[in-house]
C-alpha positions as CSV (number, residue, x, y, z in Angstrom):
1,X,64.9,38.7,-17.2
2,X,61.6,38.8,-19.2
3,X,58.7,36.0,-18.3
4,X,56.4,35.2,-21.0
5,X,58.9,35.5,-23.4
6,X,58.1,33.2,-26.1
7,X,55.4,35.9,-27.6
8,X,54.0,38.9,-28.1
9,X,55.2,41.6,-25.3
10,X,57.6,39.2,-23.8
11,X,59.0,38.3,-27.0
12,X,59.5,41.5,-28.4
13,X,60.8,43.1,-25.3
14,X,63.8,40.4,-25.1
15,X,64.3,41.7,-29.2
16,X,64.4,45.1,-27.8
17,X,66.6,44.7,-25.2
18,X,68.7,42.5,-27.0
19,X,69.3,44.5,-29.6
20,X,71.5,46.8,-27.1
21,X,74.0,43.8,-26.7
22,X,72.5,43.5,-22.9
23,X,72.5,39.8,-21.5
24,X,68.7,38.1,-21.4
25,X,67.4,35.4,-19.6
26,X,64.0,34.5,-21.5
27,X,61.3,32.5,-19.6
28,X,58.1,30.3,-20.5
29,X,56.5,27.4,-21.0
30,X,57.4,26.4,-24.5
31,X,60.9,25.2,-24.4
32,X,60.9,24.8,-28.4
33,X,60.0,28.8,-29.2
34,X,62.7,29.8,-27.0
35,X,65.5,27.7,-28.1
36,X,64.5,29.5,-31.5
37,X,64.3,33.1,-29.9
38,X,67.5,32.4,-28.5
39,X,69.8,31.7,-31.5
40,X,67.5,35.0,-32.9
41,X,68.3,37.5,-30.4
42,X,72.1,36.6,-30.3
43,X,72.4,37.6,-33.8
44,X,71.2,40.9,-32.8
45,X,74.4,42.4,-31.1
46,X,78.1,40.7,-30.7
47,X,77.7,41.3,-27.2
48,X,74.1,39.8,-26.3
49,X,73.7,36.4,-24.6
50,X,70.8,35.0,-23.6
51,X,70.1,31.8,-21.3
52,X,66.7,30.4,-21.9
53,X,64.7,29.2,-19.1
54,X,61.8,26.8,-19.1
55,X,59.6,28.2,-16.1
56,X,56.2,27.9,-15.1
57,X,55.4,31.2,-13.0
58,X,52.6,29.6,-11.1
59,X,55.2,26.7,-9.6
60,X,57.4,28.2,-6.4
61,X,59.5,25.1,-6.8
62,X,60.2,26.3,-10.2
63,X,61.3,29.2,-9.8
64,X,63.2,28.4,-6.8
65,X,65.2,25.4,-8.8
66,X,65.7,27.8,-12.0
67,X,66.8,30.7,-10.4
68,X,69.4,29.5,-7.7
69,X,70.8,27.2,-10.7
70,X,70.8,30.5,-12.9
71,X,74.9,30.5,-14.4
72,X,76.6,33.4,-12.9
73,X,77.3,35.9,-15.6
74,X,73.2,35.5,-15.4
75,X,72.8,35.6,-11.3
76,X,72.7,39.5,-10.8
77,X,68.8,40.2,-12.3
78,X,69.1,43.8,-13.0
79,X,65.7,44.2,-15.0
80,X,62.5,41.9,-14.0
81,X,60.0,42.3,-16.4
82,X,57.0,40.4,-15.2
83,X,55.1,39.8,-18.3
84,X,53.8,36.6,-18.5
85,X,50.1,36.6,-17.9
86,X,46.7,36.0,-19.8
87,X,42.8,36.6,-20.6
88,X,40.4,33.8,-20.8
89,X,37.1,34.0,-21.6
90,X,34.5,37.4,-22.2
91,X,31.3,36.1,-20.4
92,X,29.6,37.9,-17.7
93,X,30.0,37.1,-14.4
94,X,27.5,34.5,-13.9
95,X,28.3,32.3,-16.7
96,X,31.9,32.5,-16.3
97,X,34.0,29.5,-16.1
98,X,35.6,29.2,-13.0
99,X,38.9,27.3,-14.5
100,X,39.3,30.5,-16.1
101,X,39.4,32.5,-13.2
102,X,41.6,29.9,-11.0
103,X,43.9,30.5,-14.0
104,X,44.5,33.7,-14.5
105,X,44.6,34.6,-11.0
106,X,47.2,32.3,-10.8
107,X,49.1,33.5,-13.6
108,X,48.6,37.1,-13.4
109,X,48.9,37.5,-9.4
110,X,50.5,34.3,-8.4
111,X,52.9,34.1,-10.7
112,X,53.7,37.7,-10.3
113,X,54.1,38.0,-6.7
114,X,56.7,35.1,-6.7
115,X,58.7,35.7,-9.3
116,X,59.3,39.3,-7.7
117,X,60.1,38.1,-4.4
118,X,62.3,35.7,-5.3
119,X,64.6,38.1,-7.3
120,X,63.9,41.3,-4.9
121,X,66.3,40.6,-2.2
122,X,69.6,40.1,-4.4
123,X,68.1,43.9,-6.1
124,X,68.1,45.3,-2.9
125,X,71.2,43.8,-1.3
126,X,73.1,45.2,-4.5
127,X,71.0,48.3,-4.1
128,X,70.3,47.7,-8.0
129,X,67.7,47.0,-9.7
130,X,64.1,47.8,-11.6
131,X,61.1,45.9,-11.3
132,X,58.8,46.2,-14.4
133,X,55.1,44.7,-14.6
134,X,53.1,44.9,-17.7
135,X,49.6,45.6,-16.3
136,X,46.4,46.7,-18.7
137,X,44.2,49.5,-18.6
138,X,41.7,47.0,-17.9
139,X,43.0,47.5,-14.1
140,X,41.9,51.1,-14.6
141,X,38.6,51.0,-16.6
142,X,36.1,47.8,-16.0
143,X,34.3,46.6,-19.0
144,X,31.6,44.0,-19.6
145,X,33.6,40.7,-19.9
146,X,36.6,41.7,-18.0
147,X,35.6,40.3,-14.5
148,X,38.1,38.6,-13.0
149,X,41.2,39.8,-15.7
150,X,40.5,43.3,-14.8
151,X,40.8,42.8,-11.5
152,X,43.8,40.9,-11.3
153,X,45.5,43.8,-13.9
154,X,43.8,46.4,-10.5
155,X,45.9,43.7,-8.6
156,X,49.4,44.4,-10.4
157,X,48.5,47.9,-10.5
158,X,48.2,48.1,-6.6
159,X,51.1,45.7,-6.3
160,X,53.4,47.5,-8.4
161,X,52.7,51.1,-6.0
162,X,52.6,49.2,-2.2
163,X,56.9,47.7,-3.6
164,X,57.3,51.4,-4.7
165,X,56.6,52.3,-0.9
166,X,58.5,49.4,0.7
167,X,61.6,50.0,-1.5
168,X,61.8,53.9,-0.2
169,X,65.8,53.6,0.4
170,X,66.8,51.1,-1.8
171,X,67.7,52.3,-4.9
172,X,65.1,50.0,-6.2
173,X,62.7,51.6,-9.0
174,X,59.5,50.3,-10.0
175,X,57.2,50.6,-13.0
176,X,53.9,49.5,-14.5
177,X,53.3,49.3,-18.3
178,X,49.4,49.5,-19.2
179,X,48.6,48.7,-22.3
180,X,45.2,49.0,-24.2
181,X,44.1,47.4,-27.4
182,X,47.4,45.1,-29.3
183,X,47.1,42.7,-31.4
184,X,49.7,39.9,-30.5
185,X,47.9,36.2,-28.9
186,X,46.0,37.8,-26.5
187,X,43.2,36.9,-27.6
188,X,43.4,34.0,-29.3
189,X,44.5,32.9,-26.2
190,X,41.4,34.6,-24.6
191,X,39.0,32.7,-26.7
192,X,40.4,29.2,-26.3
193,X,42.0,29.5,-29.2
194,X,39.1,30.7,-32.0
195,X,41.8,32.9,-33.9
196,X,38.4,34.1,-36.4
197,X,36.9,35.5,-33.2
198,X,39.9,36.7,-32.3
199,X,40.7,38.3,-35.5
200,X,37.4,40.2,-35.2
201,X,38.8,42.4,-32.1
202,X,41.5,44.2,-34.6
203,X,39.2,44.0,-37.5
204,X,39.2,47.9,-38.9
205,X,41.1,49.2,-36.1
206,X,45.0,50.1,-35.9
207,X,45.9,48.6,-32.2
208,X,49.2,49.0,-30.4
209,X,51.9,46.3,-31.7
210,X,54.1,43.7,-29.3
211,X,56.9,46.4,-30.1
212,X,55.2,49.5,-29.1
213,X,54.7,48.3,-25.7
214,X,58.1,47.0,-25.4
215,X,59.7,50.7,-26.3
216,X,57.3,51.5,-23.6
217,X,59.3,49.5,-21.3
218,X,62.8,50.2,-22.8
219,X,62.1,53.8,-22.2
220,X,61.0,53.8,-18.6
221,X,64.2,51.0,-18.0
222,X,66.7,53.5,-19.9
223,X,65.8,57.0,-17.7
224,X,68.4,57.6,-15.5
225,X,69.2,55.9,-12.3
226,X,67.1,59.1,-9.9
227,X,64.3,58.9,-12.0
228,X,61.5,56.3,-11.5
229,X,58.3,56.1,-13.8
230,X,55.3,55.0,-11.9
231,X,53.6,53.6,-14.8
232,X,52.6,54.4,-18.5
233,X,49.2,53.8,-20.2
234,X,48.8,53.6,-23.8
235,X,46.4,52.8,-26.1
236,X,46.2,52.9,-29.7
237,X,44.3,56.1,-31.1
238,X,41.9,54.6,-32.3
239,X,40.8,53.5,-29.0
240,X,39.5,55.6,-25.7
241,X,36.6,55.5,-22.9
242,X,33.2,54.1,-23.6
243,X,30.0,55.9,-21.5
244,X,28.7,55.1,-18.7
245,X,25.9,52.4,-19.2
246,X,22.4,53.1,-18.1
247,X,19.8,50.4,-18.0
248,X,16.6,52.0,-17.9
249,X,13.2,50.6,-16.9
250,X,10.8,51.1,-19.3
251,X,6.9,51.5,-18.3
């Protein structure tokens, strides 16, 4: 099951799994792009099938409803990979807007939380099961802008280590993707929409594509069943650590 489906990470790691003949449920918002994703990733494989859900992340009655009415060829979630999640806005602290924040928090950690507990207990009673967040390396590294996205990315990082700990015993394995710098809608999405000011973050730089970050995650899902990657974090190469930043009083 992949949330966020209908682009970029999601998107392309449905393609990627679907492209093994593996069965897919596909989640988001936009009931229209999935329908089309759909009829795309069954022409991938004879074997793949794929039930599209229409799911909001940040509604428990949602995912309640969707999930206990899932078909059962589709009941037995062996792979969750909790992608769906968003940046808005790149202002300081003080002149963020607070919408913003309520969203992504939301999104990112709400959204997160519940669709893993739902789905957890069938994993565990099966003693099956991988759990598979797609984090950022801006849980790792703060920069100027990143407020309250960063932290909530710190928030899946943390997250994604305290289920390692409860699940000694099960069987269960757990793994958090961080990603750097891709160009997918990220950030036209992070700046309301302005794709000229988003085009300017990739402008003269190579960044990591949707489908690097999904082989990512196909990788870590496809070791075998004793071995459990903690996390990954890739960036493009064209991309590492900025200084430290020093403000320094003059006179």
């Amino acid at each position: 099951m992949v949330t966020g489906a209908s682009s970029g990470f999601g998107r392309a790691c449905a393609e990627r799994f679907a492209q093994m003949g593996d069965r897919v449920i596909i989640a988001a918002r936009r009931l229209e792009r999935l329908e089309q994703l759909k009829a795309q990733l069954e022409q991938f494989h004879s074997q793949t099938k794929v039930h599209v859900m229409q799911l909001d992340v940040t509604s428990e009655q949602q995912i309640d409803q969707m999930i206990d009415a899932l078909p059962a060829e589709f009941s037995n979630i062996d792979i969750l990979i909790n992608n769906a999640g968003l940046a808005l806005g790149l202002e300081p602290a003080h002149q963020a807007n607070l919408d913003d924040w309520h969203t992504m928090v939301d999104t990112n950690i709400k959204g997160l939380y519940l669709m893993t507990r739902k789905i957890l207990p069938n994993m565990v009673e099966r003693k099956v099961g991988h759990i598979i967040n797609i984090g950022s390396i801006a849980g790792n590294y703060a920069y100027p802008g990143g407020n309250a996205y960063g932290a909530t990315k710190a928030f899946v990082k943390q997250f994604t280590r305290n289920l390692r700990a409860d699940l000694l015993g099960t069987q269960i394995r757990v793994t958090n993707i961080e990603p750097g710098l891709a160009e997918t809608e990220f950030s036209v999405v992070r700046f309301h929409g302005d794709q000229e000011k988003a085009d300017k973050v990739y402008d003269g730089v190579q960044p990591l594509t949707a489908a690097d970050v999904a082989e990512a995650v196909f990788w870590a899902a496809q070791q075998p069943a004793h071995v459990n990657i903690n996390s990954i974090e890739l960036m493009p190469t064209a991309q590492t650590w900025a200084a430290l930043a020093v403000d320094k009083v003059q006179g």
